[in-house]
C-alpha positions in Angstrom: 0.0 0.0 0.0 1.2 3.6 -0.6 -0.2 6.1 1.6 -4.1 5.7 1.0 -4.1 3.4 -2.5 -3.5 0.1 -2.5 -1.5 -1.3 -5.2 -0.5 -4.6 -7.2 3.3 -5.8 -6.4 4.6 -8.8 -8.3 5.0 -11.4 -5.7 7.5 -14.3 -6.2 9.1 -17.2 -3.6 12.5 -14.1 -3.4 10.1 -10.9 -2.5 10.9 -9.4 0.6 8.2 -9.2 2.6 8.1 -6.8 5.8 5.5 -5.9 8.8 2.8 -3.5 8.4 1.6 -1.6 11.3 -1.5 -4.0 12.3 1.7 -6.6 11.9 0.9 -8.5 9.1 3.4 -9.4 6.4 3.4 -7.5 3.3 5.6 -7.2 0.1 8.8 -4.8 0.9 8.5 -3.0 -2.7 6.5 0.0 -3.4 6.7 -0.6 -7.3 3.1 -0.4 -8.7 3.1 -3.9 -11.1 -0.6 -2.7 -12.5 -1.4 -6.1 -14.5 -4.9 -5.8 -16.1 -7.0 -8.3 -16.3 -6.6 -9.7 -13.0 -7.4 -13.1 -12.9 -8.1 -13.3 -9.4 -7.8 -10.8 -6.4 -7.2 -12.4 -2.5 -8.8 -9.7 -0.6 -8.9 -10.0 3.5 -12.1 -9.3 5.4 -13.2 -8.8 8.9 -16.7 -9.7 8.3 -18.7 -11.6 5.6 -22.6 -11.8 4.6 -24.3 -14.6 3.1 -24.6 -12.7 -0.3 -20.9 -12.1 -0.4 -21.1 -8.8 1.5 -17.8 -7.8 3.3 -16.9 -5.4 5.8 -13.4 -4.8 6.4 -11.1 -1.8 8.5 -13.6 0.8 7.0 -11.3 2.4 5.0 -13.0 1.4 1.1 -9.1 0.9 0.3 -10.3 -2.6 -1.4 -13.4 -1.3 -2.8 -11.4 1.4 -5.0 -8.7 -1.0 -5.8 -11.1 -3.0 -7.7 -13.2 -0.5 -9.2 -9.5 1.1 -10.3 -8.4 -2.2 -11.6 -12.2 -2.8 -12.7 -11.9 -6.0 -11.8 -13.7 -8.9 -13.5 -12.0 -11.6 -12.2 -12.3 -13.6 -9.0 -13.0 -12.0 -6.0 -11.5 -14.7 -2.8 -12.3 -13.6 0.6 -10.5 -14.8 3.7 -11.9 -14.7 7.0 -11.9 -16.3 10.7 -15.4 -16.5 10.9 -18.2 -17.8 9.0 -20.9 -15.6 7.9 -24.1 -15.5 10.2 -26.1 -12.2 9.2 -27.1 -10.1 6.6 -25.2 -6.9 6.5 -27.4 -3.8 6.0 -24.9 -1.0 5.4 -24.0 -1.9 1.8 -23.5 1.1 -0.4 -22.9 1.6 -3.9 -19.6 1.6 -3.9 -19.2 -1.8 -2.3 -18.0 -4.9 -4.0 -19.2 -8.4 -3.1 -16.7 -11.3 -3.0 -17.5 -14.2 -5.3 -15.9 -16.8 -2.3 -15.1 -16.5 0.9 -12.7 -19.0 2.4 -12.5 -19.5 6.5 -10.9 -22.2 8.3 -14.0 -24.7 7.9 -15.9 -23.8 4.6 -15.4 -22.2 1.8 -18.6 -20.2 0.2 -19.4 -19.1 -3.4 -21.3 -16.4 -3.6 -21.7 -16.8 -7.8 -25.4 -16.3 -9.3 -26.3 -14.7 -6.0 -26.5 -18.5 -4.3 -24.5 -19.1 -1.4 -23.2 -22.8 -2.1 -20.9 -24.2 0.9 -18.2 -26.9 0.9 -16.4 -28.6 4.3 
């Protein structure tokens, strides 16, 4: 990430990775590798709805990296827990994950069905 944007950085087995202030690993480089099309985007989440839904730090930064990149390939969420409730606050500017992966399921969220694997 640079200052308020995220970006795209070409990760390989030799990129340096350093720790970001909430501690998690992240690529050492601040070079921008904007590939279009994506094929698919790993996005983290704090929360997840049944209809793909996410809510993460409140910040949108994923929500304007994919409408920058407009991004027509796979959206994977990751997250502790699994979804239990609709979330209300959805705006326009939201975009819906098209899987979620936690440590017992993984959910698609494709044709607006959630389908669920163990």
């Amino acid at each position: 990430m640079i200052s308020v944007e995220i970006i795209s950085v070409k990760f390989e087995k030799s990129t340096e990775l350093e720790k970001n202030s909430w501690g998690i690993l992240e690529p050492k480089s601040n070079e921008d590798f904007s590939v279009n099309p994506f094929d698919i985007v790993i996005i983290p989440s704090v929360y997840c709805d049944y209809n793909g839904n996410r809510i993460g730090y409140g910040k949108g930064f994923y929500d304007r990296f994919l409408k920058r990149i407009n991004c027509e390939g796979t959206k994977i969420g990751f997250n502790l827990f699994s979804p239990n409730e609709e979330i209300s606050d959805i705006s326009i500017y939201d975009v819906a994950l098209d899987y979620l992966v936690t440590p017992t399921e993984t959910l698609s969220f494709l044709a607006g069905i959630s389908k669920f694997t163990k």
